[in-house]
C-alpha positions in Angstrom: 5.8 -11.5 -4.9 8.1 -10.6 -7.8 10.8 -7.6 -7.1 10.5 -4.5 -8.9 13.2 -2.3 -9.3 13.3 0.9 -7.5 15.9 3.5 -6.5 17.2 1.8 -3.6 14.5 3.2 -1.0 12.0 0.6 -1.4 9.7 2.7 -3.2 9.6 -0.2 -6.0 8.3 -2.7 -4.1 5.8 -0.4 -2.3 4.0 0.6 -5.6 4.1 -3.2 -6.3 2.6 -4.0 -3.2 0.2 -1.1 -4.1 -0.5 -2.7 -7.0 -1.7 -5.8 -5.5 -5.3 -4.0 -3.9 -6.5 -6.2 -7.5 -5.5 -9.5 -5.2 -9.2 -8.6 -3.5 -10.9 -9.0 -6.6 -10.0 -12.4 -6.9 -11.0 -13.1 -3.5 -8.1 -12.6 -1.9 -9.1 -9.7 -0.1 -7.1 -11.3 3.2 -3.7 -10.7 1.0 -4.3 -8.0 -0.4 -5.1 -6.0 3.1 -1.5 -7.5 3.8 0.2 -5.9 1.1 -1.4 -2.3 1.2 -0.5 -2.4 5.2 3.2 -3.7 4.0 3.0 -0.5 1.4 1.5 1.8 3.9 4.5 1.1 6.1 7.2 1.3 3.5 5.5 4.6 2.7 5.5 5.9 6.3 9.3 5.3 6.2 10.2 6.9 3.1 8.0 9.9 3.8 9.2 10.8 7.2 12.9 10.8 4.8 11.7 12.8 2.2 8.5 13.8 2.6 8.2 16.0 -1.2 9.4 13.0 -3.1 6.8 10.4 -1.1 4.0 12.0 0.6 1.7 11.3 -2.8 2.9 7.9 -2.9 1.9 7.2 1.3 -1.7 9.1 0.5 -2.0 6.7 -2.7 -1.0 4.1 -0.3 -3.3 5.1 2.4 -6.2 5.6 -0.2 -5.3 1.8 -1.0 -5.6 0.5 2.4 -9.2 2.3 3.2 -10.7 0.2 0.0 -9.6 -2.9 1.0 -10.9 -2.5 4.7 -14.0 -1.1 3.0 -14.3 -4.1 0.7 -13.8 -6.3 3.8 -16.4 -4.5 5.6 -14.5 -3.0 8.1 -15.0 0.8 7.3 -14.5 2.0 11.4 -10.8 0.9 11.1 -10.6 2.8 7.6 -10.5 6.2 9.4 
């Protein structure tokens, strides 16, 4: 996965990891529900630090990770 510049939180790489929900379009669904978990974490980290300046990126996150569960048919672990 390429790196992505970012302010030296890790919020770069967790919007490209966000980014990657497309992977399941190309039937990769598998690495795709990877990468939003991976974001999803990364999220939940920079949150708890500054929650003003993250919490829309974690809900974007979040909102990532419940389509690719849907899309892998697995909508009970989506809430």
């Amino acid at each position: 996965m390429a790196e992505v510049p970012d302010e030296g939180d890790g919020s770069g790489r967790a919007r490209l990891l966000m980014e990657s929900v497309h992977l399941g379009e190309l039937d990769r669904a598998a690495d795709a529900l990877r990468a939003e978990q991976e974001a999803v974490a990364v999220y939940r980290r920079l949150a708890a630090a500054s929650p003003e300046r993250h919490r829309g990126g974690l809900a974007h996150s979040l909102a990532g990770l419940d389509t690719v569960l849907s899309a892998l048919g697995r909508n009970e672990a989506s809430r």
